[in-house]
C-alpha positions as CSV (number, residue, x, y, z in Angstrom):
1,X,16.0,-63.9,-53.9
2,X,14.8,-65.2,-50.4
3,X,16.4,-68.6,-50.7
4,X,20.0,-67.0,-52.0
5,X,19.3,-64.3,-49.1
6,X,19.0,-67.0,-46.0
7,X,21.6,-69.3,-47.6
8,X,24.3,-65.7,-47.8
9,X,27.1,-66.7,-45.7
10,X,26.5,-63.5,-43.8
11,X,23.3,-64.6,-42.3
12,X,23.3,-67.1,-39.5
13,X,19.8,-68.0,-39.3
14,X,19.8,-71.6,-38.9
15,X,19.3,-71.2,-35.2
16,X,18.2,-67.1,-35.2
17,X,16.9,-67.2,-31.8
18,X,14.0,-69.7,-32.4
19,X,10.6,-69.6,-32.2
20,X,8.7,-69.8,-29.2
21,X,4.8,-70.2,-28.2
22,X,3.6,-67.0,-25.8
23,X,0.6,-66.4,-23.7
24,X,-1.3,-63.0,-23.2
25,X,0.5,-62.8,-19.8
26,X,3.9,-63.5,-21.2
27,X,3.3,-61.1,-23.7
28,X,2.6,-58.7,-20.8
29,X,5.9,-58.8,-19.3
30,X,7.7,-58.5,-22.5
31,X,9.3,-55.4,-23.4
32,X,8.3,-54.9,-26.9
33,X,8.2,-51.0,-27.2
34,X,9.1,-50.8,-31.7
35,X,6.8,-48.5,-33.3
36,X,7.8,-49.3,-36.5
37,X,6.7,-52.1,-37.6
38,X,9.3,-54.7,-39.4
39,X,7.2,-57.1,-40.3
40,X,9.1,-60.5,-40.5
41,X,12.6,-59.5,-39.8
42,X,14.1,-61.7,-42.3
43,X,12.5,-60.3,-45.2
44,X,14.1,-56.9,-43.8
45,X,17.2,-58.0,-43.2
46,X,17.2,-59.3,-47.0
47,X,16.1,-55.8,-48.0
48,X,19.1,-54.0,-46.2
49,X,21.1,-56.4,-48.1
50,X,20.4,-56.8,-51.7
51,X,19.1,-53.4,-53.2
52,X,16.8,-55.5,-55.9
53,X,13.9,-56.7,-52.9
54,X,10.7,-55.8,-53.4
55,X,10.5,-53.6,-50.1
56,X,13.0,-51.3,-51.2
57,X,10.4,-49.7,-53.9
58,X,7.6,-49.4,-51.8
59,X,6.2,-45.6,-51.4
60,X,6.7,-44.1,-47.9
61,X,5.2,-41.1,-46.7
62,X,6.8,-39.2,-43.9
63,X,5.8,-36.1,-42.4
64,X,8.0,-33.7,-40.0
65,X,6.4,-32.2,-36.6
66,X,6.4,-29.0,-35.1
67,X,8.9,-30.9,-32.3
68,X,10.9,-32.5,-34.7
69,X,9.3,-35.9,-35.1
70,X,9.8,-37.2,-38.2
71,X,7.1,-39.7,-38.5
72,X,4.0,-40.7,-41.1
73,X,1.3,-38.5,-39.3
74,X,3.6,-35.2,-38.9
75,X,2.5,-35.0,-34.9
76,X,4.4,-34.5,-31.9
77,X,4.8,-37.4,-29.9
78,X,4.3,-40.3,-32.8
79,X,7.2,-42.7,-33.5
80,X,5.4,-44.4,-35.9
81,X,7.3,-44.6,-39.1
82,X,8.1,-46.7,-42.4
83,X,11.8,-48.8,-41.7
84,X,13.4,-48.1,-45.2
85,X,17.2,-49.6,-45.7
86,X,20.4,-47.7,-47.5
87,X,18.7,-48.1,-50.4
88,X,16.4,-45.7,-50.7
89,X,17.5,-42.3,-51.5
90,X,15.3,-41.1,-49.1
91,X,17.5,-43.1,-46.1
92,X,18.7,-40.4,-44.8
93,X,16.2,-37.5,-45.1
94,X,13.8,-39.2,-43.0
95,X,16.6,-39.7,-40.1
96,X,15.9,-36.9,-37.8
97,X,19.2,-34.3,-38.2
98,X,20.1,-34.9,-34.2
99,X,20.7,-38.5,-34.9
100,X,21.8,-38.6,-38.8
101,X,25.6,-38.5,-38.1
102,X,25.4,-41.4,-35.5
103,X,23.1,-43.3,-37.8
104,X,25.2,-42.9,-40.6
105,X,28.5,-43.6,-38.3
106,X,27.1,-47.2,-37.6
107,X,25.2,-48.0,-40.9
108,X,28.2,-47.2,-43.4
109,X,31.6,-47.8,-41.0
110,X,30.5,-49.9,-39.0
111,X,28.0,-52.3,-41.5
112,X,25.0,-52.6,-39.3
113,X,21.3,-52.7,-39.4
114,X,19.4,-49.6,-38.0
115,X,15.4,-50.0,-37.8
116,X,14.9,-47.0,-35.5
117,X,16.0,-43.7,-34.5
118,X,14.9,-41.2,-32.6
119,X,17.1,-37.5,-31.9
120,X,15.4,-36.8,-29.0
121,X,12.3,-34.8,-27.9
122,X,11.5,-32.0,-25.1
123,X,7.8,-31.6,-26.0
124,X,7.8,-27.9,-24.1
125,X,4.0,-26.7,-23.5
126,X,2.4,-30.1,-24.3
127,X,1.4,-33.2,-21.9
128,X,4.0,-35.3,-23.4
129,X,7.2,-37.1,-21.6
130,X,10.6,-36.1,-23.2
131,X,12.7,-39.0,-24.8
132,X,16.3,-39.2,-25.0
133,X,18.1,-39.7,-28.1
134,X,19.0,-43.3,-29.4
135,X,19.5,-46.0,-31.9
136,X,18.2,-49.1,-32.5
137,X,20.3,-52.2,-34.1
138,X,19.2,-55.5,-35.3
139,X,22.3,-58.0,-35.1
140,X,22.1,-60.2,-37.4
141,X,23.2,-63.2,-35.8
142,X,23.9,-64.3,-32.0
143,X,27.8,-63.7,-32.3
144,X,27.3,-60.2,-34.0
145,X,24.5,-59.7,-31.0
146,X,27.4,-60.1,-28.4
147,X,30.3,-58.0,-30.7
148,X,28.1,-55.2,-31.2
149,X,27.0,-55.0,-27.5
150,X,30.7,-55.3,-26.0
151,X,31.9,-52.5,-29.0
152,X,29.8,-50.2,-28.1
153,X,30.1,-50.4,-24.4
154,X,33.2,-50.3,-25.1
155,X,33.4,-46.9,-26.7
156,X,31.1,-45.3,-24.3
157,X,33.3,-46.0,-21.7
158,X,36.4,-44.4,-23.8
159,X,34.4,-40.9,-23.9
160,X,35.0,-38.5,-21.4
161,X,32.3,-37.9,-18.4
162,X,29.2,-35.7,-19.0
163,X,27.1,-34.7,-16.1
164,X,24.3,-33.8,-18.4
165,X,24.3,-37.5,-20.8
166,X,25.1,-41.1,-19.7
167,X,25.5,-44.2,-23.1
168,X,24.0,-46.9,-22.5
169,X,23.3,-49.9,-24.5
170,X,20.8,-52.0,-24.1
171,X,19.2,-55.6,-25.5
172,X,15.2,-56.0,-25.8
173,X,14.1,-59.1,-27.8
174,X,11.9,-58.5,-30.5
175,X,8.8,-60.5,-32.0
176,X,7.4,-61.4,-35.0
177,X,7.1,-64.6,-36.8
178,X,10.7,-65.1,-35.2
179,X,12.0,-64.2,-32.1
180,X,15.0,-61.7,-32.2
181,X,17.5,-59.4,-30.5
182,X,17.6,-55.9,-30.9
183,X,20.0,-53.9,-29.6
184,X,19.4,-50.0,-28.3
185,X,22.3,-47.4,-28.1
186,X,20.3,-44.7,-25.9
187,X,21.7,-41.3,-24.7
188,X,19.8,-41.1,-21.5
189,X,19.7,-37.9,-19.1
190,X,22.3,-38.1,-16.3
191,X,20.4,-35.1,-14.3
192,X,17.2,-32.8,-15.5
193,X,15.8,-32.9,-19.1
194,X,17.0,-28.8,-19.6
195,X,20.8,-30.0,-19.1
196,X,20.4,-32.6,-21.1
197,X,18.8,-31.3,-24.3
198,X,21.6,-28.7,-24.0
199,X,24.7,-31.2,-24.0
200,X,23.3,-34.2,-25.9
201,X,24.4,-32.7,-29.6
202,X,28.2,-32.2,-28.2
203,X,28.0,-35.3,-26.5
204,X,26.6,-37.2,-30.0
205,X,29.6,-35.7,-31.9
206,X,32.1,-36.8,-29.3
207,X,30.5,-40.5,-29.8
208,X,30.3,-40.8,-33.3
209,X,34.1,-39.3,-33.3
210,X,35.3,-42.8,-31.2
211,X,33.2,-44.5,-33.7
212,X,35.1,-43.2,-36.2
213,X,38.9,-43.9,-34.9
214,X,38.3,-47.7,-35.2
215,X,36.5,-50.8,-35.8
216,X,34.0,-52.0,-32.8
217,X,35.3,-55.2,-32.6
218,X,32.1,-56.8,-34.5
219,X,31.6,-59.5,-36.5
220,X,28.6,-60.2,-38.5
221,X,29.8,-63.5,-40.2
């Protein structure tokens, strides 16, 4: 399956983004902040695509905090958790509800690769910094890299202003046996934490509704 999976006319991998020897203090200055761990993203990009990989039977365990995480541990403040594809009848359940919509906005109109999620956490009476709400994508080529990131600016610039939430998107390149790009849709606070965790579902809704009036201009091919 991995030969037919690389050789898919989808997958333009014969120059991904190529490998490249790193030092401790390159590694340093990268940011490189995944918590779940993809392993070789090729073999996980084979598993979103053809249902019949190996990966896509393997057990997870996920847990649900008293804060919302939804992780493997079941604690507040761990983003540690099992990347599972469309496949799994469990997708969606371990999404965490703030984000599910979004997710499912991009994975199933928009055909692309989601290998984190977070709906955002204000971790009220514990030593723990809040994090905004966001998605993470894994282009699967260059070209669909630069599609996806001009779509979605795009759209965030189509919704009306929020003094509470400011889109973003952002690109972080991601290592593994392979360098890659990975690009992060974040909700960020545009003013304190309180306003923010009080706007950020009606903002989320008024995104994934401009998702949903058209295509983002992508192209994975």
């Amino acid at each position: 399956m991995r030969d037919k999976c690389y050789k898919h006319e989808r997958f333009v991998l014969a120059r991904p983004f190529g490998r490249r020897k790193t030092c401790r203090s390159d590694l340093a200055k990268m940011v490189y902040d995944m918590a779940n761990d993809l392993g070789d993203l090729r073999d996980f990009i084979c598993e979103w695509r053809y249902a019949r990989e190996a990966g896509n039977t393997e057990p997870v365990l996920s847990r649900r905090s008293m804060y919302g995480n939804i992780n493997e541990s079941g604690l507040p403040g761990d983003y540690r958790s099992r990347v599972i594809t469309p496949h799994r009848p469990e997708f969606h359940e371990i999404i965490e509800p703030g984000v599910r919509e979004l997710v499912r906005m991009l994975v199933e109109r928009h055909d692309l690769l989601t290998y984190s999620s977070c709906e955002g956490h204000f971790y009220r009476g514990l030593v723990i910094a809040p994090v905004p709400r966001q998605v993470s994508l894994l282009p699967e080529s260059v070209a669909a890299a630069g599609f996806t990131l001009r779509g979605l600016q795009r759209v965030l610039s189509c919704l009306k202003h929020n003094d509470a939430v400011r889109g973003k998107v952002d690109v972080e390149l991601l290592y593994g046996p392979m360098a890659w790009l990975g690009i992060k849709l974040i909700l960020e606070p545009a003013g304190d934490w309180c306003s923010y965790f009080s706007a950020v579902d009606e903002y989320t809704s008024e995104l994934v509704a401009e998702l949903g009036i058209g295509a983002l201009l992508m192209c994975n091919e």
